[in-house]
C-alpha positions in Angstrom: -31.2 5.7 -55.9 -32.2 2.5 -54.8 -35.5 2.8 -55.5 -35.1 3.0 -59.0 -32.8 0.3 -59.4 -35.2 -1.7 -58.0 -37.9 -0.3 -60.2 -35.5 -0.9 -63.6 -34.5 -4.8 -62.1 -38.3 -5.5 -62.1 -39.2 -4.0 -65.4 -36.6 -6.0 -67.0 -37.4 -9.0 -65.0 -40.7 -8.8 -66.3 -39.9 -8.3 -69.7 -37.9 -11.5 -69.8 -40.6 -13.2 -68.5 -43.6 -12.0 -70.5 -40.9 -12.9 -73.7 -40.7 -16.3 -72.5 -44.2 -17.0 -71.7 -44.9 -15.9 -75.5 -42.3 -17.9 -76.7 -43.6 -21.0 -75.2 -46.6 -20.6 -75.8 -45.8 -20.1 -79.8 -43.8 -23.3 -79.2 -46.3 -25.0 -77.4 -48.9 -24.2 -80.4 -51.5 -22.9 -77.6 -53.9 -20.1 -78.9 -56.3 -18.6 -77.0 -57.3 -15.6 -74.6 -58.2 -17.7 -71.9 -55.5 -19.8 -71.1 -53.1 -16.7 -70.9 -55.1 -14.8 -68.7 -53.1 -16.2 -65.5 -50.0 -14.6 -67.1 -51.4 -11.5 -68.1 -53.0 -11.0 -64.5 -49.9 -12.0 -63.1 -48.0 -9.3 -65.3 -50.7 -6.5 -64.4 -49.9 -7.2 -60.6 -46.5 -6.2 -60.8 -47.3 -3.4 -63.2 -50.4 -2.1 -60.9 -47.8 -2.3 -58.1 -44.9 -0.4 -59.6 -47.0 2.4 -60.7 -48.5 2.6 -57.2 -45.4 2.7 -56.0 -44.5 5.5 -58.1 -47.9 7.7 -58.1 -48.0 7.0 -54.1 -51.5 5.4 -54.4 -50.3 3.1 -52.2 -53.7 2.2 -50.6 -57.1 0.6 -50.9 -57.5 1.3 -54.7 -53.9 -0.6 -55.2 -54.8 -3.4 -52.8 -58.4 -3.8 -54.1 -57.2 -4.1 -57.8 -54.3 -6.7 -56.7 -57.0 -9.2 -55.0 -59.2 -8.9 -57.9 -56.1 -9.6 -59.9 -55.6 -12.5 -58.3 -58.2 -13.8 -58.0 -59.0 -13.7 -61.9 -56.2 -15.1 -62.5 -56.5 -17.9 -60.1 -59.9 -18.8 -61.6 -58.4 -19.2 -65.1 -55.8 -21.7 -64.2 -58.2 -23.9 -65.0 -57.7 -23.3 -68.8 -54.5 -23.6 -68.6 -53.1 -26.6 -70.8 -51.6 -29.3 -69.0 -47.8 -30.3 -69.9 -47.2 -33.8 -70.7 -44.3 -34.0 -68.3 
């Protein structure tokens, strides 16, 4: 039971999030690909790891895709836009 509790918390969570990001972004007037590939790595980590927690491929496929997740998304913060605060 607790399990999927968990599993429904972090699908909401990230569903809040991913509607915020957007809505700064809109708000922010930044278009572009490349400066919201951080957040859409970011998203697809905790997506990737769900499902592997569901499908039990809970091994070197899941922890190979994570790093290379990361580390995309890493290398794009550099195209981020910087806030003015």
């Amino acid at each position: 039971m607790i399990p999927i509790i968990l599993s429904v918390i972090l699908l909401i969570a990230l569903v809040f999030s991913m509607s915020i990001v957007i809505r700064k972004r809109k708000k922010a007037g930044i278009a572009g690909i490349r400066s919201a590939l951080t957040s859409i790595c970011f998203f697809l980590i905790a997506v990737t790891n769900l499902s592997a927690y569901w499908f039990n491929f809970m091994g070197l496929l899941n922890w190979s895709i994570t790093v290379i997740l990361l580390i995309v998304g890493a290398y794009f913060t550099k195209y981020m836009p910087v806030s003015d605060s």
